[in-house]
Backbone bond lengths (Angstrom), bond angles and torsions (degrees), N, CA, C in turn:
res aa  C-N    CA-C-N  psi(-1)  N-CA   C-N-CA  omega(-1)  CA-C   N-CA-C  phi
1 X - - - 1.469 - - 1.529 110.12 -
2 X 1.405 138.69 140.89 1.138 161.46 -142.65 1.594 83.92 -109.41
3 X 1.480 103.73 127.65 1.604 99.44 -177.95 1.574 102.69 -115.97
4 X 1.420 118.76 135.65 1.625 108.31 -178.58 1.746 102.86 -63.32
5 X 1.591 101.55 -57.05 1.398 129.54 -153.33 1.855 85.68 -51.31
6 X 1.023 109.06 -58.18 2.000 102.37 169.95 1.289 112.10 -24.95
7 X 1.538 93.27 -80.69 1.994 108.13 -155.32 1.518 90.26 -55.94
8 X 1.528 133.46 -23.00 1.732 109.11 -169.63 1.276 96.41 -90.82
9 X 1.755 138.17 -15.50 1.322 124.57 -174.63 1.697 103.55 -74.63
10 X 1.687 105.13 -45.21 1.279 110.88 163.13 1.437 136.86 -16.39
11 X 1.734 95.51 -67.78 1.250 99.59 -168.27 1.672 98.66 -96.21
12 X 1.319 144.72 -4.53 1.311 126.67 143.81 0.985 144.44 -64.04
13 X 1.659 120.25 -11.40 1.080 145.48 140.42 1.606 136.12 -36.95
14 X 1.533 79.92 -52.69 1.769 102.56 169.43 1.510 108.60 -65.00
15 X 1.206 107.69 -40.50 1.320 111.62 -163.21 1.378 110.17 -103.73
16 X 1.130 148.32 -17.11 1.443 128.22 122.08 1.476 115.38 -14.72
17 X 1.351 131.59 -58.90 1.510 131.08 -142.17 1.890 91.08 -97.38
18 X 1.009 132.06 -8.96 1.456 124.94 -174.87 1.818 96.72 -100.61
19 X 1.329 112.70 -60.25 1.209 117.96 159.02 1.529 121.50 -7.87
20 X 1.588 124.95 105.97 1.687 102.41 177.25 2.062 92.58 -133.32
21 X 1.122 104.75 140.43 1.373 122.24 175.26 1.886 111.15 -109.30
22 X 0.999 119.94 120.66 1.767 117.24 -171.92 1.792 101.15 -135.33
23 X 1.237 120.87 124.53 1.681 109.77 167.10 1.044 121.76 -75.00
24 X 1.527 138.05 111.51 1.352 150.92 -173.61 1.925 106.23 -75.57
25 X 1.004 105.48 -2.80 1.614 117.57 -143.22 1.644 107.08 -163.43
26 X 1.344 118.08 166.52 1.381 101.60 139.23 1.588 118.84 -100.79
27 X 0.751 118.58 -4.50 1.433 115.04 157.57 1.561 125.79 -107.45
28 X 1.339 93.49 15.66 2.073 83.49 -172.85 1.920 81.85 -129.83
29 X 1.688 107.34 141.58 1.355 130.26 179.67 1.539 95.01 -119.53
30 X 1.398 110.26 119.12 1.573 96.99 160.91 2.024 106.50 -108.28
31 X 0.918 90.08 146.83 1.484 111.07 169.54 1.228 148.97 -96.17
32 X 1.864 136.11 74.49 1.079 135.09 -141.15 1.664 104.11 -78.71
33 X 1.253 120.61 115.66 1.876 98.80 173.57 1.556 113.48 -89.84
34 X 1.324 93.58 177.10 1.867 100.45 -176.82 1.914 91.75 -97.05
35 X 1.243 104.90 52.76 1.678 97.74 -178.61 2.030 99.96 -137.20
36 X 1.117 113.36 136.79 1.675 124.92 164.11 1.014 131.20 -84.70
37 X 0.949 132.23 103.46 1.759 132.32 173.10 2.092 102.47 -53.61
38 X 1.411 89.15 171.81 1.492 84.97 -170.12 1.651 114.85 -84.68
39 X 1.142 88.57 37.68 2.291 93.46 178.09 1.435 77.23 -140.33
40 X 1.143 127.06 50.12 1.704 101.22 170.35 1.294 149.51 33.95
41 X 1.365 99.77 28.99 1.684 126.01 172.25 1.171 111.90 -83.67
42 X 1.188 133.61 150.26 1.616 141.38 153.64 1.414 104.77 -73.09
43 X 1.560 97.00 152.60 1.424 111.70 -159.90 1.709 89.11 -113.72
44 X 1.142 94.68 134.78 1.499 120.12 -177.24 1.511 134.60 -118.41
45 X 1.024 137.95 101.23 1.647 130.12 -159.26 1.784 97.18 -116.95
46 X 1.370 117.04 155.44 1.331 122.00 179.80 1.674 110.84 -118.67
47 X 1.233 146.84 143.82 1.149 135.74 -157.11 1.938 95.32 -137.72
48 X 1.327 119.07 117.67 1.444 115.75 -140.25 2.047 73.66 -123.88
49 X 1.611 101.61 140.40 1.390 96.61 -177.34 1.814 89.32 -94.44
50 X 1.111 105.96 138.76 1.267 118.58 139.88 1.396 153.92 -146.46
51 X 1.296 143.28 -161.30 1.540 117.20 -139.80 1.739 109.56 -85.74
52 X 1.428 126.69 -174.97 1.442 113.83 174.56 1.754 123.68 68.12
53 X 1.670 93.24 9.45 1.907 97.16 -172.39 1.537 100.32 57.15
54 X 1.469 95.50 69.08 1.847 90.87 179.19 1.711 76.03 -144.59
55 X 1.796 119.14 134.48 1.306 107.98 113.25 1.322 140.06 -113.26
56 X 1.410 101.25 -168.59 1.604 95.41 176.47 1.425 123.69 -140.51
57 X 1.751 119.55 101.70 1.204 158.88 179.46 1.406 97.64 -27.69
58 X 1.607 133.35 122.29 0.977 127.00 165.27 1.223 115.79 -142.96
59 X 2.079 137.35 162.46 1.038 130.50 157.49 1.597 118.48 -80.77
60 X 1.155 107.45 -24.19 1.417 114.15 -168.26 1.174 123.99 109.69
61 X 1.198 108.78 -6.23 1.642 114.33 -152.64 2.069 115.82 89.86
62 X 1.262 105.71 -4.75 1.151 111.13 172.64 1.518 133.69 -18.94
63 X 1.321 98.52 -83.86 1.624 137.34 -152.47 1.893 80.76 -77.67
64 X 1.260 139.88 -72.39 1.612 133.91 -176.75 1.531 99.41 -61.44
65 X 0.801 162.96 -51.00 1.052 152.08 -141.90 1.569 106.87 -103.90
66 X 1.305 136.27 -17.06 1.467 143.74 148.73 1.392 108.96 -58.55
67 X 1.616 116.01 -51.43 1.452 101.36 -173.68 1.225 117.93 -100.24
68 X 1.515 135.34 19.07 1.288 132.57 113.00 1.774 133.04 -47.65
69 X 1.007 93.59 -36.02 1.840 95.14 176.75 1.356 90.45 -69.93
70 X 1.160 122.16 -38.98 1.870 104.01 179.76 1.293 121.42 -106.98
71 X 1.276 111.90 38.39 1.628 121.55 143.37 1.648 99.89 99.25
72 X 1.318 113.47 27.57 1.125 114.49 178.77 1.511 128.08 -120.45
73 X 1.120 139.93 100.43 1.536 132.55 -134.51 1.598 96.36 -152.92
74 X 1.692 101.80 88.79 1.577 115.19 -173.84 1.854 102.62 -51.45
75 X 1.612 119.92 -39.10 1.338 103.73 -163.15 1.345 121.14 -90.32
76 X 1.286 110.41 17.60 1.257 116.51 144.13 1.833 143.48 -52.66
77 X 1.116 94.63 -40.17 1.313 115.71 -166.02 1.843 94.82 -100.93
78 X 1.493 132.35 145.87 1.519 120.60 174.55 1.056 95.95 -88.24
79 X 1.787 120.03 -35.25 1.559 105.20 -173.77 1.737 120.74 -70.17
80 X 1.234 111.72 -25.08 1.267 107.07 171.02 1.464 105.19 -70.14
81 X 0.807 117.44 -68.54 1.580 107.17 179.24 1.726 127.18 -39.07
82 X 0.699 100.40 10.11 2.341 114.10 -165.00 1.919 69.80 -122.27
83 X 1.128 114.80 -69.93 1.667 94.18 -154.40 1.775 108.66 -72.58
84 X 1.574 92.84 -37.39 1.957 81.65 168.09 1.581 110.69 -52.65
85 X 1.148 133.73 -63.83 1.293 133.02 -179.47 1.113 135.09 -43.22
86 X 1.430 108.39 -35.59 1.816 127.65 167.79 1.389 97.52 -70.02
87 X 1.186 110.38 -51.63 1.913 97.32 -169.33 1.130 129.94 -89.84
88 X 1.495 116.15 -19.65 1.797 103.76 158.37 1.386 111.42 -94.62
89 X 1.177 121.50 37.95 1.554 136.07 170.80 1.466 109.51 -98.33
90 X 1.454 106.53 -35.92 1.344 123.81 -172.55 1.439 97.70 -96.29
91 X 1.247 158.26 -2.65 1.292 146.05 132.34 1.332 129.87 -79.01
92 X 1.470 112.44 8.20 1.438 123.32 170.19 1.426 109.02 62.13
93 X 1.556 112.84 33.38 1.649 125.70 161.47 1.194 103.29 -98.19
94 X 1.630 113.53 122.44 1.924 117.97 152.34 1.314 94.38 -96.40
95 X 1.836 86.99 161.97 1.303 129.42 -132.57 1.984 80.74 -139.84
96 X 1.393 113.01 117.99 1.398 133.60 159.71 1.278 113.30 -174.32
97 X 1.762 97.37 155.47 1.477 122.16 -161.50 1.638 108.57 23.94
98 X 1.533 119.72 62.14 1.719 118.12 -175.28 1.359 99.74 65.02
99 X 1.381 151.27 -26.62 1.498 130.32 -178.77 0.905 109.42 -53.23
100 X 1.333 125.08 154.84 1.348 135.09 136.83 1.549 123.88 -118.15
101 X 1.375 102.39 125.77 1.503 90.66 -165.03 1.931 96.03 -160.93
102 X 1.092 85.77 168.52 1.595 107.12 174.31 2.004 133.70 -141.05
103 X 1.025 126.95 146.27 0.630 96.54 -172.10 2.554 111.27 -122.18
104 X 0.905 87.43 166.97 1.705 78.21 -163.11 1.492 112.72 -138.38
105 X 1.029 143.78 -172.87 1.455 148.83 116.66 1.823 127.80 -50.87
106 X 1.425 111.77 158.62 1.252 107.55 -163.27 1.408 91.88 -87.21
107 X 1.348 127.57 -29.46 1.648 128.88 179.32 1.659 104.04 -62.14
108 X 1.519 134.24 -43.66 1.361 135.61 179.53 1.653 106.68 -85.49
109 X 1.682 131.99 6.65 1.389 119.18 169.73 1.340 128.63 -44.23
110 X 1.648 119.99 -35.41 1.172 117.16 -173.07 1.918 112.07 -62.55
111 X 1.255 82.02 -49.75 2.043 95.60 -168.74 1.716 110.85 -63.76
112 X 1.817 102.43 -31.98 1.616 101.39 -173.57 1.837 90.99 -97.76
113 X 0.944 139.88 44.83 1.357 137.19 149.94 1.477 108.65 -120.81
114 X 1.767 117.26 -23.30 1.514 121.71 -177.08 1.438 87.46 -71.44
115 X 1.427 135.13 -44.42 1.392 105.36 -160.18 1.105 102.87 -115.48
116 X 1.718 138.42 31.46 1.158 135.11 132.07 1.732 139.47 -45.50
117 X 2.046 93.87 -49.79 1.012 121.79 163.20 1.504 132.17 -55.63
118 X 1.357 109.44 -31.88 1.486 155.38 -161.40 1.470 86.55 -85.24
119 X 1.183 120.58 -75.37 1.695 121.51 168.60 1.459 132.21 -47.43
120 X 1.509 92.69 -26.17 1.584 93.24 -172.16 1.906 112.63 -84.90
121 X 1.630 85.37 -23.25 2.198 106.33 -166.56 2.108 89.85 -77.63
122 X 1.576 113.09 -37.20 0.815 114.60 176.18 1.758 114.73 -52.07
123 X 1.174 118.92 -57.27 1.567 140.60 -172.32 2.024 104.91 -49.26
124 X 2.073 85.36 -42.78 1.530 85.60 -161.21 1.753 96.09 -70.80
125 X 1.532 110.33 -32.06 1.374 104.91 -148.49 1.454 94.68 -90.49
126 X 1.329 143.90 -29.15 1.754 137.77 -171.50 1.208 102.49 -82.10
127 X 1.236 131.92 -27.29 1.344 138.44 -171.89 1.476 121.21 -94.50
128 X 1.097 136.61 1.16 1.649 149.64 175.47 1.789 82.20 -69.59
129 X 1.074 125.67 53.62 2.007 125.41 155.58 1.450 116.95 -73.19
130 X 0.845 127.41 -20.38 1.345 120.66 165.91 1.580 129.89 -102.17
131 X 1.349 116.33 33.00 1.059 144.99 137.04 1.096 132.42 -87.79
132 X 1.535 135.98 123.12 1.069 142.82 160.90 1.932 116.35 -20.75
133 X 1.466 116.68 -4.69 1.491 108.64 -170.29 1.374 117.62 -87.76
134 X 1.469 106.82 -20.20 1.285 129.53 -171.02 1.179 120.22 -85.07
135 X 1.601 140.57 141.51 1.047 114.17 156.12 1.315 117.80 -119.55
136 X 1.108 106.54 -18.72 2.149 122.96 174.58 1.399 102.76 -127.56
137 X 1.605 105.22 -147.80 1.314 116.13 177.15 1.858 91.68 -107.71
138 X 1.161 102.41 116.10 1.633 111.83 -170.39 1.595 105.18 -46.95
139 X 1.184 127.87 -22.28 1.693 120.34 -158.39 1.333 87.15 -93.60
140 X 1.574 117.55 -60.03 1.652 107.74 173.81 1.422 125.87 -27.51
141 X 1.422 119.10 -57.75 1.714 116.62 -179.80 1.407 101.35 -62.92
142 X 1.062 132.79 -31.48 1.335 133.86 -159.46 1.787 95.66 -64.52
143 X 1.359 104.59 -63.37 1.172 121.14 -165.94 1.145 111.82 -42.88
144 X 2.088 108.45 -58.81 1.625 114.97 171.47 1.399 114.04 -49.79
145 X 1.489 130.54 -36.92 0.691 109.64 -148.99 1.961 103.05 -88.14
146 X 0.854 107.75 -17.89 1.737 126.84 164.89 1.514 113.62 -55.60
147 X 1.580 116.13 -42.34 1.248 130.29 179.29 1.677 120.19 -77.00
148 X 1.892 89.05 -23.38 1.835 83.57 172.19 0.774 115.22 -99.18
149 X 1.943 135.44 6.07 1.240 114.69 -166.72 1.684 81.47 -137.34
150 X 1.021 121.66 29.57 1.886 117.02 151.02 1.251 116.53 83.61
151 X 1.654 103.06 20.48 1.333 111.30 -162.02 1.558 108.73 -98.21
152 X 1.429 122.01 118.73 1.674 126.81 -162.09 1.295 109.63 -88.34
153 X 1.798 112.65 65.05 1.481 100.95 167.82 1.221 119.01 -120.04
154 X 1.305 99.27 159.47 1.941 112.76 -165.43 1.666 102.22 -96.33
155 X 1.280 92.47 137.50 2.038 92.29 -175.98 1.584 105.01 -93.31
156 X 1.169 97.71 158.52 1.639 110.99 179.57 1.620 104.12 47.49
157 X 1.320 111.20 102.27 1.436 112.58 143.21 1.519 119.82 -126.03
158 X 1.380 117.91 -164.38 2.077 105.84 179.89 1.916 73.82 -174.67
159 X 1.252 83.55 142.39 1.388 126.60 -179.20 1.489 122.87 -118.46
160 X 1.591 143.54 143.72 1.325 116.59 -154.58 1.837 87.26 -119.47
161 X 1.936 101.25 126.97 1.575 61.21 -178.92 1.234 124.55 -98.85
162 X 1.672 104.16 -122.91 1.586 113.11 178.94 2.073 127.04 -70.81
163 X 1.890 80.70 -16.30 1.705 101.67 173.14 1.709 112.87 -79.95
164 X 1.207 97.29 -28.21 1.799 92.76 -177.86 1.879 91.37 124.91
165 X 1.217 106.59 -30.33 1.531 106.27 -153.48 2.064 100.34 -83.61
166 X 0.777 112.48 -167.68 1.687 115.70 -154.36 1.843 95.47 -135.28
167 X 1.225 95.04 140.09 1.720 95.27 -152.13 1.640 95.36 -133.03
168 X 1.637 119.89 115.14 1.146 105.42 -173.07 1.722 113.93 -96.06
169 X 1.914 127.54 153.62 1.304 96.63 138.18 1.288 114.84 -149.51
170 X 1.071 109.76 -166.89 1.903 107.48 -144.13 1.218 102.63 -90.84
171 X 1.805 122.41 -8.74 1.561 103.36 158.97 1.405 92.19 -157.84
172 X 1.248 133.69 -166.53 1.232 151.05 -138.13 1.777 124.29 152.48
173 X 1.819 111.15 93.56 0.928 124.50 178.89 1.194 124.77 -102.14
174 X 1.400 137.92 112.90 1.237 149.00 -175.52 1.209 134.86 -31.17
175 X 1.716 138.70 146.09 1.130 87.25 -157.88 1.727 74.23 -125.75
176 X 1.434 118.47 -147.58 1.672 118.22 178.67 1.442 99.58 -178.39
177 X 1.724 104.63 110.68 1.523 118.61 161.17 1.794 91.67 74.00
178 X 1.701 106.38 -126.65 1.960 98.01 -172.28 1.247 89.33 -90.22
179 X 1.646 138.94 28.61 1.286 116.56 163.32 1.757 108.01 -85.62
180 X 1.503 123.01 146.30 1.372 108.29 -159.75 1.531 88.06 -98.66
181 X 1.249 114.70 161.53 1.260 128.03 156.02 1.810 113.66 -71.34
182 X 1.174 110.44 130.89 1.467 124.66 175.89 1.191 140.46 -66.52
183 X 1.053 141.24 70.84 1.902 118.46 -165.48 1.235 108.92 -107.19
184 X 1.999 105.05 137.97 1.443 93.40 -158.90 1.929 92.71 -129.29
185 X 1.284 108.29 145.83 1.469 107.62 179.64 1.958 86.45 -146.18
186 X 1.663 84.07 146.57 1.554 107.53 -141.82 2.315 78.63 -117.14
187 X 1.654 96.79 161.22 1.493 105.19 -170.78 1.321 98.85 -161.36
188 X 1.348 106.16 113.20 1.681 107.50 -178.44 1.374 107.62 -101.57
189 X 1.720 133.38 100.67 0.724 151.63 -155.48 1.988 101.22 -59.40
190 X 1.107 111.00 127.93 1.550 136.31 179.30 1.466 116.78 -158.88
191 X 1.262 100.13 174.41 1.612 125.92 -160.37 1.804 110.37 -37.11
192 X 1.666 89.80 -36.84 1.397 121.03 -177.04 1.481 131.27 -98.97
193 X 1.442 103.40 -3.77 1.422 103.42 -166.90 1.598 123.53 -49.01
194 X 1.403 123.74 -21.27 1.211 124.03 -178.01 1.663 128.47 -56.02
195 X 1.943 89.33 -42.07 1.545 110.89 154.47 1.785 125.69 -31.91
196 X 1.691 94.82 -50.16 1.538 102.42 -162.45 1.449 88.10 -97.70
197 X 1.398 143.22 -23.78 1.554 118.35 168.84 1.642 137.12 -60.75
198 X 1.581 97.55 -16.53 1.547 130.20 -179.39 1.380 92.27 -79.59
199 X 1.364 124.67 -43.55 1.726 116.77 -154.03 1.389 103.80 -92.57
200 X 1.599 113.82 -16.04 1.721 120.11 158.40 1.444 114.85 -100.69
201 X 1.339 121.83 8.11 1.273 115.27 157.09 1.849 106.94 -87.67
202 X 0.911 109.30 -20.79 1.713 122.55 178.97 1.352 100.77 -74.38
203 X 1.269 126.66 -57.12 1.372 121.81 177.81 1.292 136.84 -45.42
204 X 1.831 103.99 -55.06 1.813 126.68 167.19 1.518 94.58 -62.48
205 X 1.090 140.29 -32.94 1.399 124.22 -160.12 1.553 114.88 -82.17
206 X 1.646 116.06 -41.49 1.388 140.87 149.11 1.172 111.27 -40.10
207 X 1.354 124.77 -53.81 1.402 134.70 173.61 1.541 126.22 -46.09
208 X 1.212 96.53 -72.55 1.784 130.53 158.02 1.730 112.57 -9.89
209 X 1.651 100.54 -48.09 1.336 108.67 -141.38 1.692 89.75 -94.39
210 X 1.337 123.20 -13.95 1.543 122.77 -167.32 1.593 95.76 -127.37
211 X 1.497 141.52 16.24 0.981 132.53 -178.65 1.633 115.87 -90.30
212 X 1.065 152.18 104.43 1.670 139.58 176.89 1.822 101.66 -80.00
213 X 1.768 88.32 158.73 1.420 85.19 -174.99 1.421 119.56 92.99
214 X 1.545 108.13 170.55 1.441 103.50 174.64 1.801 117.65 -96.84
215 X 0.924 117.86 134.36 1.266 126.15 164.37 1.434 124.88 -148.57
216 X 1.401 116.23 143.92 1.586 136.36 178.02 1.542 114.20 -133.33
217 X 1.492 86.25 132.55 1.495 124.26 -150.61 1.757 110.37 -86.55
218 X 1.056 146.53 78.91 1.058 139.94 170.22 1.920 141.32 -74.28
219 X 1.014 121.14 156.53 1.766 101.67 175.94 1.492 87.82 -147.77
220 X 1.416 94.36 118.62 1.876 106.66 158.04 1.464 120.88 -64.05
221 X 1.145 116.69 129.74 1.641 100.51 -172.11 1.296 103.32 -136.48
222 X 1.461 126.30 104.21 1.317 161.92 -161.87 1.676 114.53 -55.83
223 X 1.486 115.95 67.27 1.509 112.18 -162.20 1.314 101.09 -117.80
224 X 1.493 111.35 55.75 1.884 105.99 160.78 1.400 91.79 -141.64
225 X 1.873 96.79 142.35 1.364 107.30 167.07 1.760 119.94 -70.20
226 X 1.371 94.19 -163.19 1.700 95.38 171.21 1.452 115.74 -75.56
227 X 1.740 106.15 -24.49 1.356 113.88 173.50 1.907 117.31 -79.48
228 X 1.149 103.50 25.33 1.297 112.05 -165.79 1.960 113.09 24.02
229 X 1.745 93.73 69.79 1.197 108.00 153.40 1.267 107.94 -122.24
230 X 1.681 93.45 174.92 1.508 96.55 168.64 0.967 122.29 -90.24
231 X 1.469 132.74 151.87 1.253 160.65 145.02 1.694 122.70 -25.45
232 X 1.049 148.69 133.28 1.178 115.98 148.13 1.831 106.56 -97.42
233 X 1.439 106.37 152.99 1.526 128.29 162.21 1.091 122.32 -113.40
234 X 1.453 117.26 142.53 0.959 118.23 156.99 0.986 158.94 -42.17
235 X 1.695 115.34 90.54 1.650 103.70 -168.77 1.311 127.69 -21.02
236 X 1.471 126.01 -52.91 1.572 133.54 -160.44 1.281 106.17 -66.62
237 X 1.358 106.22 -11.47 2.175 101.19 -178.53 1.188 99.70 -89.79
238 X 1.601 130.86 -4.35 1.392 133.36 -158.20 1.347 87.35 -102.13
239 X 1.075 110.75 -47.82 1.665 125.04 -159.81 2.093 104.74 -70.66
240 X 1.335 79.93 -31.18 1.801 97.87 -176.84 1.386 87.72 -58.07
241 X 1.168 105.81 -96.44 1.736 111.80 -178.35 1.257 134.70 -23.67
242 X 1.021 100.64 -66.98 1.807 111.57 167.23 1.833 108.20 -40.99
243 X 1.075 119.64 -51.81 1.346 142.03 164.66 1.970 116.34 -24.66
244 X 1.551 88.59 -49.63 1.265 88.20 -153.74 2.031 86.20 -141.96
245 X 1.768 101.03 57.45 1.305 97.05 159.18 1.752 135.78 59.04
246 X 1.571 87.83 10.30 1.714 96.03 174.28 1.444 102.68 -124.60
247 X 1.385 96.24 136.57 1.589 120.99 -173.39 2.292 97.04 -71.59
248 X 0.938 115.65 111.15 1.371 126.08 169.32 1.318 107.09 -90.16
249 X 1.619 112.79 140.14 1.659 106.97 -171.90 1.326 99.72 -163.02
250 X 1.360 112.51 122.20 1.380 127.29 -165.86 1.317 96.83 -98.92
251 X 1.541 98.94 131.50 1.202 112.62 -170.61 1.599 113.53 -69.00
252 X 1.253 124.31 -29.24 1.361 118.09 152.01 1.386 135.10 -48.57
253 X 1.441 118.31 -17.37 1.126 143.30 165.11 1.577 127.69 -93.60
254 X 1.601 99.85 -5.66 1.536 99.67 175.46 1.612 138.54 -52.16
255 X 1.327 102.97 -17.55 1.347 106.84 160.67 1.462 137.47 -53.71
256 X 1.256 103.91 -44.06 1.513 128.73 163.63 1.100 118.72 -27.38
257 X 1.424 113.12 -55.58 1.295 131.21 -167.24 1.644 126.73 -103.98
258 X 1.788 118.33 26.16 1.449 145.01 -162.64 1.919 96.16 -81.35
259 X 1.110 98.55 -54.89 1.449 113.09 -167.34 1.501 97.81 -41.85
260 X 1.547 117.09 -72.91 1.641 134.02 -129.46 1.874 73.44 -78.37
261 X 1.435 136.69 -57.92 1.068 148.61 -139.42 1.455 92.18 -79.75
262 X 1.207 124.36 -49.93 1.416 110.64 174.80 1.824 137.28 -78.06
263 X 1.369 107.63 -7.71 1.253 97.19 149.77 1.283 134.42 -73.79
């Protein structure tokens, strides 16, 4: 028998040992994670003491200011800017001079660094626009495309899971009696995507473990260019999912899947 209580000692285990904490300061902690931004950087957070047993969670300016050096410049666009703003609004990250940061108690560090990070994987992965992978702001089509075919889902919800920590996804359709409730987390296929299928396989799995009821787990996965072609993906994110009980659904293929989603 497949034990949950294992695979989570497992993989906290793992993740203890990738995890590195170093004092830059005596008051400044930086924080190396076991996570990649989409240029293959390590993701880095700084943890700044300040007064009242408060700190305050920061990138540095990191995560915006990388994907400007690579040709990527959210305030250009209004619509990027409406969905950057809506969505690290909804993880309770502000947004100045490129920071992103938050600020918390030392007793709530674990949960306000989960969805720091959470904000930042978000930034790397909706924002790869100047790549050929993209063709809008992925949550927008998503949305229309939910709205033209009668489909009643609510955007942005977060769930707390079985870790303590708060687990977001980008929509959530209701479910009724053996109809299951839906949860859907979306992946705009890039250089890196394998990174961000692991960090939503972490999420549904956390999720999974504190959910009652029926529910099925989905991930939109964003495979048309601007030329409305397809994409190729990576088998192994297909294989990930399929693997481990999440419905994968290529957004070129979203039609397919109107029926089950709209009841």
């Amino acid at each position: 028998m497949l034990s949950a209580e294992r695979l989570s000692q497992s993989y906290f285990e793992w993740y203890k040992k990738q995890i590195s904490f170093d004092n830059i300061t005596d008051n400044i902690v930086q924080i190396d994670l076991p996570f990649l931004d989409s240029f293959s950087d390590e993701i880095a957070i700084y943890a700044i003491e300040l007064s009242n047993n408060k700190i305050k969670l920061t990138d540095d300016g990191w995560t915006l200011n990388n994907l400007e050096e690579h040709g990527v410049n959210i305030r250009r666009s209004k619509t990027r800017r409406k969905i950057f703003k809506n969505e690290i609004k909804s993880y309770g990250v502000a947004v100045s001079d490129d920071e992103l940061s938050l600020t918390t108690s030392i007793n709530n560090f674990p949960e306000a660094k989960h969805r720091l990070l959470q904000a930042i994987l978000f930034v790397n992965n909706m924002f790869m626009l100047s790549s050929p992978n993209t063709t809008n702001v992925f949550l927008d089509d998503l949305k229309l495309f939910f709205e033209t075919n009668n489909i009643r889902a609510t955007q942005s919800v977060s769930f707390l899971g079985n870790s303590g920590l708060s687990h977001k996804f980008d929509f959530l359709i209701s479910g009724f009696k053996d109809i299951p409730t839906r949860l859907i987390k979306t992946l705009a296929v890039s250089r890196n995507d394998s990174v961000f299928a692991k960090s939503i396989l972490t999420d549904i799995t956390q999720t999974r473990l504190i959910r009652d009821g029926l529910t099925k787990y989905y991930v939109f996965i964003n495979d048309c260019s601007k030329e409305n072609t397809k994409v190729h993906i990576n088998p192994d994110i297909i294989t990930l999912f399929n693997q481990n009980d999440i419905i994968p659904v290529k957004y070129s293929e979203r039609n397919k899947f109107v029926k089950e989603l709209a009841v």
